[in-house]
C-alpha angles and dihedrals in degrees: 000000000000118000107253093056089046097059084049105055085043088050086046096051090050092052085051093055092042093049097034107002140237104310092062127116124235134178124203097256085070089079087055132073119251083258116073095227095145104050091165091052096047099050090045085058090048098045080052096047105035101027110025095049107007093234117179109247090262112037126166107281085227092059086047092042093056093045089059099050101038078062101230 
């Protein structure tokens, strides 16, 4: 996951636990507007979330929020 999508999921899940707390579920299309105008970015997101690390479509935003930042 490139660099610039990694600092703002992690910017998104922090806004989540801030807004609904830490129990709450995300999927990858949260750190994407409603348009797809960066096709590229959101399949890379995807490639990282379904095939990567075979995530269910809504996972914690904790568990998301430490992938990310463990860089894998």
């Amino acid at each position: 996951m490139r660099q610039s999508l990694r600092e703002k999921a992690i910017r998104i899940c922090d806004q989540k636990i801030t807004q609904k707390g830490d129990n709450v579920g995300l999927s990858f299309y949260a750190f994407f507007a409603n348009k797809n105008d960066d096709p590229e970015l959101l399949m890379e997101a995807a490639t990282w979330w379904i095939e990567t690390h075979q995530l269910d479509h809504f996972e914690k935003v904790l568990k998301i929020r430490t992938l990310i930042q463990s860089g894998k």
